[in-house]
PLY file of the C-alpha trace (Angstrom):
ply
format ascii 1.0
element vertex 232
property float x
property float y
property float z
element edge 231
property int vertex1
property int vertex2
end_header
22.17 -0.71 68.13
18.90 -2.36 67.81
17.11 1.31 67.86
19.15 2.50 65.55
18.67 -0.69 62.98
14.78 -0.75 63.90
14.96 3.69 62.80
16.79 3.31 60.06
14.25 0.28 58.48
11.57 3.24 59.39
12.96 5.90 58.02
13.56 3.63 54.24
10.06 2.42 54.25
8.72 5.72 54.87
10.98 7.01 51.69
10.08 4.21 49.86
6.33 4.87 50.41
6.68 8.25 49.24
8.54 7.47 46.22
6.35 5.34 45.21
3.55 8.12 45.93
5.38 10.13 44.13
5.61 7.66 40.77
2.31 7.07 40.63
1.61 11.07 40.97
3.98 11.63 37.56
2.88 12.63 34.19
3.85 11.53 31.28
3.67 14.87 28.95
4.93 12.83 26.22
2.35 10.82 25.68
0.62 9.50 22.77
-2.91 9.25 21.54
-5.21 6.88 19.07
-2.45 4.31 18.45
-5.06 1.40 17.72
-8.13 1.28 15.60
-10.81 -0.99 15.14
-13.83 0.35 12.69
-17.11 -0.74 10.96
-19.12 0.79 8.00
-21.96 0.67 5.54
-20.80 0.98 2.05
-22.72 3.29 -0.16
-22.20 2.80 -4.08
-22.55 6.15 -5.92
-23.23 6.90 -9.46
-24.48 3.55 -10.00
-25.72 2.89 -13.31
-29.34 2.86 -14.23
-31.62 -0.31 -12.84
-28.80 -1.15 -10.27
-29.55 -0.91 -6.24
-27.93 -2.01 -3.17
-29.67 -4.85 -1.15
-28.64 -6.30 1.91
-26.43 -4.86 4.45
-23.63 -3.38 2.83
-20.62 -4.09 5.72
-17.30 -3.28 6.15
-14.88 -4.14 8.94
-11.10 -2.71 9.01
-8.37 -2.63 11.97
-4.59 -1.47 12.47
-2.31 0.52 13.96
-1.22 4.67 13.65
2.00 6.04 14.71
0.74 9.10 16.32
3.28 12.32 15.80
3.02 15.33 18.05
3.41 18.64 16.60
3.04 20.71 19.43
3.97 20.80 22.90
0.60 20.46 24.68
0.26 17.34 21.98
-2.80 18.71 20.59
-2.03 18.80 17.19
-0.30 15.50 15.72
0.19 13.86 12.19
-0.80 10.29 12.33
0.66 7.76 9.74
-0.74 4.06 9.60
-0.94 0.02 8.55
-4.22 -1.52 8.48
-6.65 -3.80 7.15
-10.26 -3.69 5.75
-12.50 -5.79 3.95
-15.83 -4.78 2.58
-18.36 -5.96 0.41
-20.79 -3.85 -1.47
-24.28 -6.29 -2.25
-26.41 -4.82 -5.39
-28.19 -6.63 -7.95
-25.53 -6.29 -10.64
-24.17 -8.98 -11.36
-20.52 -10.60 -12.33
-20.39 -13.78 -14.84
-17.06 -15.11 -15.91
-16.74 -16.87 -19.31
-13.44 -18.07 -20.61
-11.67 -15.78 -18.27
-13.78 -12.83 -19.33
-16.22 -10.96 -16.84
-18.84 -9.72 -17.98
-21.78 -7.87 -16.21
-25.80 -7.76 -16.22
-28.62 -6.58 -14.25
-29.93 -9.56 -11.90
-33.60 -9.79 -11.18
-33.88 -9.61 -7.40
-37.02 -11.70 -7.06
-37.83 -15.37 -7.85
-34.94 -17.23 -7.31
-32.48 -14.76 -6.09
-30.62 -14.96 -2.61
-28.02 -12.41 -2.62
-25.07 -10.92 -4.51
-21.98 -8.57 -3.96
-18.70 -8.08 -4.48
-16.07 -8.35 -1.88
-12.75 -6.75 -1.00
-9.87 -7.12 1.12
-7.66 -4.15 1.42
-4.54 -2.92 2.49
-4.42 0.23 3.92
-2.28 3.36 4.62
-4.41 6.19 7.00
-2.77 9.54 6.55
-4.10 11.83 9.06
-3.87 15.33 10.15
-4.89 15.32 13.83
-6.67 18.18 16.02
-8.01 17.30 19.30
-8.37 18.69 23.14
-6.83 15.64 25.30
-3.92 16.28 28.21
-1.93 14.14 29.78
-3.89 12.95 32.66
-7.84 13.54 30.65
-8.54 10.32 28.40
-12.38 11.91 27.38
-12.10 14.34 25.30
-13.04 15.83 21.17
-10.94 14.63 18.25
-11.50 15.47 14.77
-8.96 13.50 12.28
-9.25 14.10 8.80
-6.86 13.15 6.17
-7.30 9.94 3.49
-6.68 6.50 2.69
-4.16 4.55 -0.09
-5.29 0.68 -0.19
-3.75 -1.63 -2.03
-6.57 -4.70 -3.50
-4.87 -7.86 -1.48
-8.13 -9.73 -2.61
-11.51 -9.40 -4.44
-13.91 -11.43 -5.41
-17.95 -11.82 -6.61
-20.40 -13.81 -5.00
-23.53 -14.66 -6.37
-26.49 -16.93 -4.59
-29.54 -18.46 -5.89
-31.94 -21.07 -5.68
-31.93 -24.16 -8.33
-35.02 -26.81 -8.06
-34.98 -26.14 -3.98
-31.24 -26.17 -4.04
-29.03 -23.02 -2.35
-26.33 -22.77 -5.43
-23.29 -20.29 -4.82
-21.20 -19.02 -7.78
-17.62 -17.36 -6.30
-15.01 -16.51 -8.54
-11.77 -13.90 -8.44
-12.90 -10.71 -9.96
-10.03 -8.94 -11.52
-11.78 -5.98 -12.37
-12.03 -4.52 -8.83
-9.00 -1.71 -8.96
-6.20 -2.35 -7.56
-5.18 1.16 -5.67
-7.90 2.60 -4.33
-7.38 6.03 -2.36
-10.01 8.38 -0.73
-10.93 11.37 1.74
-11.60 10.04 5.57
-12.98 12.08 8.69
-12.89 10.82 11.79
-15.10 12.68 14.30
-16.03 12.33 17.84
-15.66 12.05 21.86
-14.26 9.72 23.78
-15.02 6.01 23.00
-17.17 6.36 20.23
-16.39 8.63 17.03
-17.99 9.14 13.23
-15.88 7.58 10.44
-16.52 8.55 6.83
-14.54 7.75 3.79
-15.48 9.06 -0.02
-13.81 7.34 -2.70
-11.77 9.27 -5.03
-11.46 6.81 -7.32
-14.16 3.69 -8.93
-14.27 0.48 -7.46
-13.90 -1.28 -10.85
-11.11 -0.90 -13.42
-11.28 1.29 -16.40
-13.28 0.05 -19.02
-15.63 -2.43 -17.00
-18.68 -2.01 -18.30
-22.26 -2.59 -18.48
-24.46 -2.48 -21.53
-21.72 -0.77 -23.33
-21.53 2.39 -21.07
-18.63 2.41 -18.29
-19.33 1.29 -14.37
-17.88 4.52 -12.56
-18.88 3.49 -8.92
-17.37 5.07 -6.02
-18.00 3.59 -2.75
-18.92 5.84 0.23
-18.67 4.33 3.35
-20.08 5.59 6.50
-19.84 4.52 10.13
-17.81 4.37 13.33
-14.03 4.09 14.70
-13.06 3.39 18.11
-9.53 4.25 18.76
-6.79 2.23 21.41
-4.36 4.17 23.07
0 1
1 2
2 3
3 4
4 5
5 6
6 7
7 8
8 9
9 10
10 11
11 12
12 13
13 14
14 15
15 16
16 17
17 18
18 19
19 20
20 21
21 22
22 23
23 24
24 25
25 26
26 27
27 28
28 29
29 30
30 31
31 32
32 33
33 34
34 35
35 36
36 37
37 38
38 39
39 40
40 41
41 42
42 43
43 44
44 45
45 46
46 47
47 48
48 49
49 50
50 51
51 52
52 53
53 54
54 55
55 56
56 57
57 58
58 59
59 60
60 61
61 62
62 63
63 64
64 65
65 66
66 67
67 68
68 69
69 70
70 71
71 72
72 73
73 74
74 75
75 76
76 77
77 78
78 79
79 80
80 81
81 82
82 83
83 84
84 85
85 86
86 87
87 88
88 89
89 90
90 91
91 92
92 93
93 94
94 95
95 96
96 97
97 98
98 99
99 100
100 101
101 102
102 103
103 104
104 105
105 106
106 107
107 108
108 109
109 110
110 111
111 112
112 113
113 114
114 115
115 116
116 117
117 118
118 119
119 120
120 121
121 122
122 123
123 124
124 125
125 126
126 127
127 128
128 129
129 130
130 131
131 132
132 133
133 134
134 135
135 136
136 137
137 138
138 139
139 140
140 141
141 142
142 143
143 144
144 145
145 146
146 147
147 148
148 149
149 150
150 151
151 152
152 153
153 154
154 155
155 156
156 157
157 158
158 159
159 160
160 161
161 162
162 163
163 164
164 165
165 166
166 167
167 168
168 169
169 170
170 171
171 172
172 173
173 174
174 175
175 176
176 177
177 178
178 179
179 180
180 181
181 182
182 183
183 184
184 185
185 186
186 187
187 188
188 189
189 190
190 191
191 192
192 193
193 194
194 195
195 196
196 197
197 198
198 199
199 200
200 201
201 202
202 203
203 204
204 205
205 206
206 207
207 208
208 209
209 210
210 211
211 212
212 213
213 214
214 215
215 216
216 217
217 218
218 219
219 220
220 221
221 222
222 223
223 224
224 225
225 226
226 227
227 228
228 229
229 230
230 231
């Protein structure tokens, strides 16, 4: 009796031992890629109006999460459809005054007494992507290129201006309600592995229709160029 007992606890450990082998040898072919995102970017302005430059560093920062969508067997090919965040600020030397609860805008002299000023945005976002790219089941390293675009919704803007007064840092922040509220563009996402080129043109202007400058309409697009790393 105890031979048999002391067999049969033999014979389930060595079953056990080769199910578990056997677990950790499975595959999952329906996995998913590129869930999570986590990017950062300089922000070009184009078609600025004349006398008005970027200074600084132009940054943005922007996060959240893709349902990836598999259109092919091998998983190669996938639609990805998103939630995310981003906020951004573009620094130039034009800048925002509000009057009366009128904003109006001028070309700031970037010397003297001049710190810095930009304009900042915080976005809500909605990545639409169309999704090619060579990964398998068991490779994790491999080419992606993701291109599709962007619909944010403005959950925040503001200007920022800084200067010096008699020795004094003074900062002048106010809500800008000129910054447009939906703001869509054209995004590529390129890359291998861990580290992958992100670029997003504008299809629209930052600013509202009818902000102007001098008389003659501000019809910046922002360009922003830089890199994504995705999550699974």
């Amino acid at each position: 009796m105890k031979a048999l007992f002391t067999g049969s606890i033999l014979l389930f450990s060595l079953f056990l031992k080769a199910q578990i082998v056997e677990d950790s040898l499975a595959v999952d072919d329906k996995y998913l890629e590129d869930q999570f995102y986590l990017g950062i970017t300089y922000n070009f302005l184009l078609s600025k109006p004349d006398d008005v430059g970027q200074q600084s560093l132009s940054y943005g920062l922007r996060t959240g999460f893709i349902k990836d969508l598999p259109l092919n067997a091998d998983r190669t090919v996938a639609l990805g459809l998103g939630l995310g965040y981003g906020t951004y600020s573009y620094y130039s030397n034009l800048l925002a005054t509000e009057n009366v609860g009128a904003i109006t805008y001028s070309v700031v002299e970037t010397d003297g007494d001049f710190i810095r000023n930009k304009v900042e945005t915080h976005m809500l976002e909605v990545p639409i992507e169309f999704r090619w790219r060579k990964s398998t089941p068991t490779e994790y390293k491999f080419w992606r290129i993701y291109t599709g675009f962007t619909l944010s919704y403005l959950a925040g803007g503001k200007s920022k201006y800084v200067r010096k007064i008699n020795e004094a840092t003074v900062k002048t922040t106010f809500k800008n309600t000129d910054i447009t509220k939906f703001q869509y563009g054209l995004t590529l996402n390129v890359g291998w592995n861990t580290f992958n080129i992100h670029a997003y043109y504008a299809l629209n202007d930052l600013f509202q229709s009818g902000t102007q400058l001098n008389g003659q309409s501000i019809d910046m697009q922002p360009l922003r160029l830089g890199f994504i790393f995705y999550i699974l």
